[in-house]
N, C-alpha and C positions, 0 to 999 in steps of 0.2 A: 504494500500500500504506500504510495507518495504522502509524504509530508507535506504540510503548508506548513512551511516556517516564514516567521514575519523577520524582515531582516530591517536592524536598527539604522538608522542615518546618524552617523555623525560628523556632518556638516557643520562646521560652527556658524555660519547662519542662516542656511535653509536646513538644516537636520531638526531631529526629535529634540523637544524638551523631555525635561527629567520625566514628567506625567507619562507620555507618549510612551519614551520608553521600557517603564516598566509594563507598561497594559502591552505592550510587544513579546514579551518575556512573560510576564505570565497566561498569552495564548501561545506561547512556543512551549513553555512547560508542559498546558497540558494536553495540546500535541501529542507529544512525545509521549506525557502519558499515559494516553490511548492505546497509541501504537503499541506501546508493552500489553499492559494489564487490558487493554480493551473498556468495554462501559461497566465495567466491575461485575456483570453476567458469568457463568461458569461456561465454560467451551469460546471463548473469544481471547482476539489477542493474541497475546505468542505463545501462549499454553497450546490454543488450539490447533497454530501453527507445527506446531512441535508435536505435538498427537498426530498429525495427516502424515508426517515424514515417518515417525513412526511408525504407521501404520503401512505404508510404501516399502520399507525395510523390511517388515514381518513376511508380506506377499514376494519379498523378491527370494528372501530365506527358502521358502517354502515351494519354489518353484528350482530353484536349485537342488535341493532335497532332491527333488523327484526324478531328476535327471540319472541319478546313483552315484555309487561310489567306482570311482574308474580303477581302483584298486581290484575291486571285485570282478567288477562289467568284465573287466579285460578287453573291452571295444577296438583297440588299435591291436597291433600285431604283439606287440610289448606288454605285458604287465603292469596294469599300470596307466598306459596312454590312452587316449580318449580318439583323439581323431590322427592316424594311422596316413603317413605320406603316400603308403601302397594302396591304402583303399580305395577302388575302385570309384565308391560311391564318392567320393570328394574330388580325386585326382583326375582320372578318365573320365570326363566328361563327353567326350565326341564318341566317333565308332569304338563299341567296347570288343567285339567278338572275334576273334581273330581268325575263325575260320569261316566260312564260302558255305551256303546254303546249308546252314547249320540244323533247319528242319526239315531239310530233305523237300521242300519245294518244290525245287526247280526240277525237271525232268526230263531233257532233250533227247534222252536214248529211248523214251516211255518204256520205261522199266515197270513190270508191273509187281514190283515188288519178288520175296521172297529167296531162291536160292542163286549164289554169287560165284560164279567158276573163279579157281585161283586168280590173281592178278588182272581180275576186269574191273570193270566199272558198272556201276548201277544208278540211282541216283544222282545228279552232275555232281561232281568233285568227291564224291564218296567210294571206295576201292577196297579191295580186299588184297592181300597180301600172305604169298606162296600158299594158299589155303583155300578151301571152299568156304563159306560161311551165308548167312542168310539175312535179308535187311531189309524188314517190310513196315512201309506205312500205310497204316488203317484207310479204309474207304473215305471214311468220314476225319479224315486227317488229326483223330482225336492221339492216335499213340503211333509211335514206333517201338519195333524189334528187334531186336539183335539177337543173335545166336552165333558163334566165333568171336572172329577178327574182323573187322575193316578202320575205314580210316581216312584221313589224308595227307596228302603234302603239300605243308605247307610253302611257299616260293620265298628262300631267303628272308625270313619275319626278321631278323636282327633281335635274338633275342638272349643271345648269353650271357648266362648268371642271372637273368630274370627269374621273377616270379612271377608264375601264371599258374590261374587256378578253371579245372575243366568241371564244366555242371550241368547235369538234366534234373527237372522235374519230376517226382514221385517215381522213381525207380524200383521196380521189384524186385530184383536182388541187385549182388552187386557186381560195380562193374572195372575192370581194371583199365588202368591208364598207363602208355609208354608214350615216352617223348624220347627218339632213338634219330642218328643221325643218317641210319639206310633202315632197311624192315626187319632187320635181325638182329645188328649190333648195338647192347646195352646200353641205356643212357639213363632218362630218369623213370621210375615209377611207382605207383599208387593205384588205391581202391579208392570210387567212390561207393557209401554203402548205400544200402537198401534203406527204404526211407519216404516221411511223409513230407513234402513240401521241396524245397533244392537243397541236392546232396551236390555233395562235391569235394575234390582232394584237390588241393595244394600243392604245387612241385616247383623247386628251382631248377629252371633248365642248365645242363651240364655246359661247363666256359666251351665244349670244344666243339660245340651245335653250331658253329660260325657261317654255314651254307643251310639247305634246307630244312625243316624238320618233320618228321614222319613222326603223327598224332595215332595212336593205335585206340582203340576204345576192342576189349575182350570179355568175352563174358564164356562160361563153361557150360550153358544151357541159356534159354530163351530167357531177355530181360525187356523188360516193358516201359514207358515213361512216356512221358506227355507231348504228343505233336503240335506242329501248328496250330491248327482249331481249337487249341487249348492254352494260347500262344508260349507253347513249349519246342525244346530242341536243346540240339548241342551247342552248348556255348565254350569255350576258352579264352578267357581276359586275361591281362596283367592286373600283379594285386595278388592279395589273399582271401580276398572275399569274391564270393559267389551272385552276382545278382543277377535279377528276373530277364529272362531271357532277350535280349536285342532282336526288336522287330525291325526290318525294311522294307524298301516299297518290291513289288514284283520288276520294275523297270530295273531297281539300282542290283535284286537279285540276278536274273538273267545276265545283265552287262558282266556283273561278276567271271559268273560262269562262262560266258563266249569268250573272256580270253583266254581259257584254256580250249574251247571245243564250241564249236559253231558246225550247225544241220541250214543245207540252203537247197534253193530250186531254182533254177537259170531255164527260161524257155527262150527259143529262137526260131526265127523265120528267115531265113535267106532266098533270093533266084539265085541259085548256081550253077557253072557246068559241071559237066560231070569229071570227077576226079579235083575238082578244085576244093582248096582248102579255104574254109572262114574261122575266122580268130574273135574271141571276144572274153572281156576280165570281169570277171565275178569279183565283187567287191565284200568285204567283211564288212558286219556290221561293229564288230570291237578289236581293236590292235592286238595279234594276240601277243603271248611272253616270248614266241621265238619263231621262225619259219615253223611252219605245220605241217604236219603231212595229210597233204589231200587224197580226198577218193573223191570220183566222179563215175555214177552211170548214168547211162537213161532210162529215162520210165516210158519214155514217148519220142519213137522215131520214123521218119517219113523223107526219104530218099537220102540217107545217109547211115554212117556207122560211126563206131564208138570211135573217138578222136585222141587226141593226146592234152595232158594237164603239164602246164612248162611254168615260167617267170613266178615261181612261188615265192612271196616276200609275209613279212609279219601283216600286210594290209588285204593280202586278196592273189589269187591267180589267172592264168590266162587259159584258156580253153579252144584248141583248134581241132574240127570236123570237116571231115570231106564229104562231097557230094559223091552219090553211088549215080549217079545222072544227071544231066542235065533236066535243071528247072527248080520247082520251088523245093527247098530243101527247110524244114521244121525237126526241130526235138525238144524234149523237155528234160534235162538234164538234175538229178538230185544228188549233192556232194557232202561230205563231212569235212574238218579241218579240225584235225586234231593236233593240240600244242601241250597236253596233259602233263604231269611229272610222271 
């Protein structure tokens, strides 16, 4: 609250006389006296003032309280610390997941699920490794399965000496984790277990993972957990903590996946003579990670025969077909471009 204070003149001859002055002083007395003690009422004044602060302190107590004790909590990685430099939840804020259609989305081979011959692929960027094994997602995109090995590789992640930690959703039993520098050679690993809500284990990746890493997820029988439609999947972040699965759009998934393996259809119509050759470049829709190796048939031919596939760069190849005669020469051509690890 503002003061009115009367302030004296002492002009010696337009200022206050002696009268003046005291009746200035004693409304500046009791001023003042106000402002302390108030109208002499209980709850006014600076008692009251001092009860409100009071009261502000007890509420901020009591809101601290409830936060815990970080001794106990153990919330950071340490003993002790509260908010943890590797926790995800504070540190990673942008893309957390370190692997490539981590719910089995994406599907360019239309895989229809279940048994995986050694060393193919199923699912985009999902493989199995020297082994058969099995990897199906529900109709209703509600769970995936695993039964073996599979996995993937990951392209150069820069992660050594990191910590990153791999998690699914409600898993039914458990399930083992290798982070190995080829498919066989030891590196780090872990169980996550069996469990309600997000399981997941923990691993420092080994200093000598300095090229690509090979993610293994094993199970010794069929394990269950939470698919997309449940917005679940396989996750692996940096950090020590586990969180709720990183969704993205079907656009940024897809792109993902074409630079390792892109499915196309080139149709053409030429007049040609007969035995002459027409040339034309099939363009990629995503840069892949290296020269690909193309395959090219046809589904659809009319005065011509299967051609040759040449100038293959990381952007697209060229594609040339002879004419079996003179005249209009048509085919519909459907190619793969594979760039996979």
């Amino acid at each position: 609250m503002a003061l009115n204070i009367q302030r004296l003149n002492m002009d010696p001859v337009t200022g206050d006389n002696a009268s003046e002055a005291f009746m200035k002083l004693d409304l500046d007395i009791g001023e003042i006296a106000e402002a302390i003690d108030g109208d002499g009422s209980p709850g006014t004044g600076l008692d009251a003032r001092l009860s409100a602060v009071e009261t502000q302190a007890d509420d901020l107590e009591t809101a601290v309280g409830a936060l815990g004790n970080a001794a106990s909590k153990n919330v950071g990685t340490i003993a002790g610390t509260v908010a943890a430099g590797d926790d995800a939840r504070l540190a990673s804020r942008g893309r957390r997941n370190l692997l490539i259609n981590g719910d089995a989305a994406v599907n360019q081979l239309v895989f229809a699920g279940g048994a995986l011959a050694s060393n193919t692929y199923g699912y985009d960027m999902w493989r199995t490794f020297g082994a058969a094994a099995s990897f199906t997602k529900s109709g209703d995109g509600s769970t995936l399965t695993l039964n073996g090995t599979i996995g993937q590789v990951l392209e150069a992640p820069a992660l050594p000496n990191a910590t990153v930690t791999v998690s699914v959703r409600n898993p039914s039993g458990a399930i083992t984790v290798n982070l190995r520098p080829d498919a066989t050679t030891a590196g780090a690993t872990g169980v996550i277990p069996a469990g309600v809500g997000v399981q997941s284990v923990t691993l420092v990746v080994p200093a000598s993972l300095t090229g690509n890493v090979f993610l293994q997820l094993v199970t010794g029988a069929a394990v269950s957990f939470d698919g997309p439609s449940k917005q679940g999947g396989i996750q692996m972040e940096l950090g020590s903590f586990a969180s709720n699965f990183e969704r993205i759009t079907v656009a940024e998934a897809i792109a993902q996946c074409q630079r390792y393996y892109e499915s196309g259809r080139q149709n053409a119509d030429f007049y040609m003579i007969a035995n002459q050759t027409a040339t034309f470049t099939a363009s990629f829709k995503v840069q892949k990670r290296a020269v690909a190796a193309v395959n090219a048939a046809y589904s659809y031919t009319a005065n011509s025969f299967n051609g040759i596939v040449d100038n293959i760069t990381v952007n697209g190849f060229r594609y040339g077909a002879a004419a079996t005669a003179s005249g209009v020469t048509a085919f519909a051509l459907n190619w793969t471009a594979d760039a996979r690890l």
